[in-house]
N, C-alpha and C positions, 0 to 999 in steps of 0.2 A: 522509462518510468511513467509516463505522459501515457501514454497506449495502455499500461497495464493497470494504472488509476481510472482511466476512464473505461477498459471493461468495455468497449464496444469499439471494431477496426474498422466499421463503417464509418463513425463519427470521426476517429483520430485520422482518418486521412482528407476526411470534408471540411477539419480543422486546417491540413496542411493546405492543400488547394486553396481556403478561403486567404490562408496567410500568403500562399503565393500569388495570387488572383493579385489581394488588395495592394502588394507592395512591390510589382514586377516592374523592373526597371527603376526602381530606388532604393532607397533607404530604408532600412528597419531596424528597430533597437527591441530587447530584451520584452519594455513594457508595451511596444507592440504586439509582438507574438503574444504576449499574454494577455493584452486584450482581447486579439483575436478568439486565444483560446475562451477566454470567459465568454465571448459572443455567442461563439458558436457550440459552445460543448451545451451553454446554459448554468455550468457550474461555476465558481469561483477557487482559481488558483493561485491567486497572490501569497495565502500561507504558505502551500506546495514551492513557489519558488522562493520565498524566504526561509526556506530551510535548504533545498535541495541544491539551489542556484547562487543565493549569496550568500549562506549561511557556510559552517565547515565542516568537516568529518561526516560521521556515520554514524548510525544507529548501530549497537547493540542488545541482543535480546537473551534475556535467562527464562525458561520459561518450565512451567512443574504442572502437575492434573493428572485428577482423581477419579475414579469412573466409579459411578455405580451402575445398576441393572440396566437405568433406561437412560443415564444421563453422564457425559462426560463434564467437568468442569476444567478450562484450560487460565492458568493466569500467564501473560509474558510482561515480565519487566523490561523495560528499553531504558538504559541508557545510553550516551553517546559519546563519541572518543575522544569530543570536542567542546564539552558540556559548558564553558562559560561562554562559548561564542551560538550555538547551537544547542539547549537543551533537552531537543523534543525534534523528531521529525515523526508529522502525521502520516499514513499511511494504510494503505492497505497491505497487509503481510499473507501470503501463504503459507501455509502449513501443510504436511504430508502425512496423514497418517498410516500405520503399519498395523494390519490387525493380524490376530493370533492363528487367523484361517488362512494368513500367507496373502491377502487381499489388500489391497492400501485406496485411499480416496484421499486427493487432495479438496483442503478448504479454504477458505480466504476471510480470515477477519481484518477489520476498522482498528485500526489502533490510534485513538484519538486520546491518549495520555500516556503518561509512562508507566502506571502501572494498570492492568486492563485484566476483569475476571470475565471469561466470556462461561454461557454454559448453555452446551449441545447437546442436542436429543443422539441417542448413540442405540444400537443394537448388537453391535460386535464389541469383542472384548480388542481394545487397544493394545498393543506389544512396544510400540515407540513410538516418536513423532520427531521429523528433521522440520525445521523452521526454514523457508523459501528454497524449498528445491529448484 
């Protein structure tokens, strides 16, 4: 999950190295590593593992979208399996779409609430869409 949030394999193994560098031959706990990680990504993952790490269950997603000519619009709802302990897990979601030419392109939205309207510039006409292939 760590690698595919951050979107770059250069960076997530210069994160690993730096966490194995800094704590070779000792100790390390949980808010180390994710120090680490915030050091050196530059980002901040303490929500990431309050959901993902001590938080419980899963995301689920319903998701619906409308196309016109030049514009897809996609909504996906998330709730989670575990919603009084976890209500929300932020993330980045894949999505795959199928166009009517037999062609597909996967994309990648931000899902930073539970319910989320996104709307993409599109040229083919859409046939289906699976959520993280």
């Amino acid at each position: 999950m760590i690698r595919f949030e951050l979107q770059n394999d250069e960076l997530f193994f210069d994160v690993l190295k730096n966490f194995q560098d800094k704590f070779a031959d000792s100790l390390a706990s949980t808010p180390d590593f994710i120090n680490v990680l915030n050091e050196t990504s530059g980002k901040d993952f303490n929500e990431f593992f309050e959901h993902w790490y001590y938080g419980e269950g899963y995301p689920i997603y319903s998701i619906s979208y409308k196309q016109n000519e030049n514009e897809m619009e996609v909504t996906a709802l998330q709730t989670t399996s575990m919603s009084a302990v976890t209500p929300f897990f932020k993330m980045n979601m894949p999505y795959k779409l199928f166009f009517n030419d037999g062609t597909d392109s996967t994309i990648i939205l931000q899902q930073e609430s539970n319910t989320m309207t996104f709307t993409l510039p599109i040229t083919k006409n859409v046939d289906s869409i699976q959520v993280d292939p």
